[in-house]
C-alpha positions, 0 to 999 in steps of 0.5 A: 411308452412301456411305462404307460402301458404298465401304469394304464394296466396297473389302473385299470387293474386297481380300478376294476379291483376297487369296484369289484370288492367293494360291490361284493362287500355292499358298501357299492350299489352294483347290479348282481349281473354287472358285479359278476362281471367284473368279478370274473374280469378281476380274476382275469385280469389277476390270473393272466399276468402270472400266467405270461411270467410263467411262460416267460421264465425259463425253469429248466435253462441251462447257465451257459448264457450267464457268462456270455458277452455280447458285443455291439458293433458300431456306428451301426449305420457301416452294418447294413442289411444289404451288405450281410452276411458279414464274417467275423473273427475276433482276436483275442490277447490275454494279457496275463499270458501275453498270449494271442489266438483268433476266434471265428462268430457268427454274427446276429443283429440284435435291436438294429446292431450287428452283434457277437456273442462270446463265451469262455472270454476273462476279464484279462483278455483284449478283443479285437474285432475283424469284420467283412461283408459279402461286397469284400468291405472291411472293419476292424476295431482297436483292442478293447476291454471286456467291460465295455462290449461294444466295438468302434469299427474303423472301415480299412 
């Protein structure tokens, strides 16, 4: 549906761009009130676009996020909204250090799944997730790898 959208915009964007400079050039036949129309239309139409990815990207972000894991819990059908909020505490294991500690998150719904977010996670760790409910429901995961940030939830 977004490549529609896009490829819709991007023709009429072309088409208005066509017609404009071409009646600007003379080569079309274009009345002086119709061509100073699409003339402000074309530059619109080029101004508007640069100004929403101007908008949209973030000049002054800190790089904190750049390392953050989001993890997916699944199936998302266990995690519906009228059992939230939901507790979570991750056990992590690095395997390096044959090391263990527990972590508490707070969980966010991101596109219709629960989701954690985590930092300062290595690429030697295994996290286990534990998840409960407000109605005392229980989930929890087996150990997985980092690489695959999504979380197959077993209810106990």
């Amino acid at each position: 549906m977004k490549k529609a959208l896009f490829y819709t915009f991007l023709f009429v964007f072309a088409s208005t761009a066509i017609v404009t400079l071409l009646g600007i050039a003379g080569i079309l036949s274009i009345d002086k009130e119709y061509l100073t129309k699409l003339f402000y239309a074309l530059i619109v139409q080029s101004i508007a676009p640069v100004i929403v990815l101007f908008k949209k990207t973030e000049f002054f972000s800190d790089d904190s996020n750049k390392n953050r894991l989001s993890v997916y819990l699944l199936p998302k059908e266990f995690f519906g909204r009228d059992g939230d909020p939901h507790a979570c505490a991750l056990t992590v294991y690095n395997r390096a250090s044959d090391d263990e500690r527990e972590i508490r998150v707070e969980l966010k719904r991101e596109n219709g799944y629960l989701c954690a977010y985590l930092d300062g996670i290595k690429e030697e760790e295994l996290i286990k997730v534990n998840v409960v409910n407000s109605k005392n429901e229980n989930w929890e995961s087996q150990y997985f790898s980092t690489s695959i940030a999504k979380a197959e939830m077993e209810k106990i």
